[in-house]
N, C-alpha and C positions, 0 to 999 in steps of 0.2 A: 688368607681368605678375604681380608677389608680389600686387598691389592686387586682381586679378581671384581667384586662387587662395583669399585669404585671405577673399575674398567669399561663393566658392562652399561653403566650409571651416563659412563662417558661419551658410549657408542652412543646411548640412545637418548641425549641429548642433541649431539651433533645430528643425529636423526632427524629429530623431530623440529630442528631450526634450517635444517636442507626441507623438508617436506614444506614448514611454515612460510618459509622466505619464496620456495615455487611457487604455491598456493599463493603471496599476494604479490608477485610478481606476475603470474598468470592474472590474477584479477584486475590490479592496474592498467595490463593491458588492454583485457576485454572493458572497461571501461573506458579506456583513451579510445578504443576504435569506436564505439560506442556515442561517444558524447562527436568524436570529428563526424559519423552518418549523420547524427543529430542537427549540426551545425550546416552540415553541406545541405540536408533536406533543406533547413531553413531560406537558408539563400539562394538555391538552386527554384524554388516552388512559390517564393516569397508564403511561407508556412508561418500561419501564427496560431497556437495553440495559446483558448481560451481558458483560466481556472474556474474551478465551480467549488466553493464550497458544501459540504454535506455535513448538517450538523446533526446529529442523534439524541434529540432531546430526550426522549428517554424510551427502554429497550427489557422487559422483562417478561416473565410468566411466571404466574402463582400457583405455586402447587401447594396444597394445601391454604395457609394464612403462609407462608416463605414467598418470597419474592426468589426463584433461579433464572439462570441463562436461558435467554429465548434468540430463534435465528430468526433474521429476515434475510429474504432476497429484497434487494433494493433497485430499482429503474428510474432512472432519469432522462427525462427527455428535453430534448430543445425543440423549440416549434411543436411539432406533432411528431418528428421524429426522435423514436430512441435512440440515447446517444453512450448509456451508461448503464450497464448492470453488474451490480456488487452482491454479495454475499456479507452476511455483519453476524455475529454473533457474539454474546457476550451479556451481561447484565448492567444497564447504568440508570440511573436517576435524575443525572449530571449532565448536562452540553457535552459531547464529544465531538468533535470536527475531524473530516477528513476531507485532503484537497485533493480533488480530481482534473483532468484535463478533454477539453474535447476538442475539434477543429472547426466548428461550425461561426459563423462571423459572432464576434462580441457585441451585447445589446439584444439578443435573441433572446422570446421570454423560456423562462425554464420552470418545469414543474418536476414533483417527486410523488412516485408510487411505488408502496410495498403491499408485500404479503408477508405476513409475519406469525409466527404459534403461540404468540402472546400478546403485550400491549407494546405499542409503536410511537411516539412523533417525532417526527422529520422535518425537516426546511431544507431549500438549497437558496444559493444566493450564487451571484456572478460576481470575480474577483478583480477587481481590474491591478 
């Protein structure tokens, strides 16, 4: 019986390291094609993709006297145009930072607006 167990034990190991090694075998790939579109955009377009920081100074709703998880939708714009809208949710009190990308020239002023089901502040900053 252990003969049989340790047989089936064996199949589905070598299974699941055939499935694993496709899976990031396939992903490597779609990554390598990935980053070479990326690289040709650049130099084919002279493409520069500005960062923008978004910091989440802090993100809650009070139900009761409890502080929980509140969403915002987030929009950031360059100039007068929008250039960025996120979705955030979660609860913090804490700076949390996320970096974004936009293509609009660097030194462009940038501002941030939400709607939110609780209480919000935000900043963005440009990252050189």
């Amino acid at each position: 019986m252990s003969g049989v167990n340790s047989h089936v034990f064996t199949d589905i190991r070598e299974t699941f390291f055939f499935i694993s090694d496709n899976f990031f075998t396939k992903f490597a790939l779609a990554t390598h094609n990935c980053l070479d579109d990326c690289q040709f955009l650049q130099q084919s377009a002279d493409w520069i993709m500005t960062r923008v920081k978004l910091t989440v100074q802090r993100l809650y709703k009070l139900s009761g006297e409890r502080m929980v998880n509140a969403q915002a939708t987030v929009r950031i714009y360059v100039g007068n145009q929008l250039m960025i809208t996120e979705e955030i949710s979660g609860m913090t009190e804490s700076p949390v930072s996320k970096y974004l990308h936009h293509t609009e020239p660097s030194g462009s002023p940038l501002r941030v607006e939400w709607d939110c089901d609780g209480i919000a502040d935000m900043t963005v900053c440009e990252i050189e």
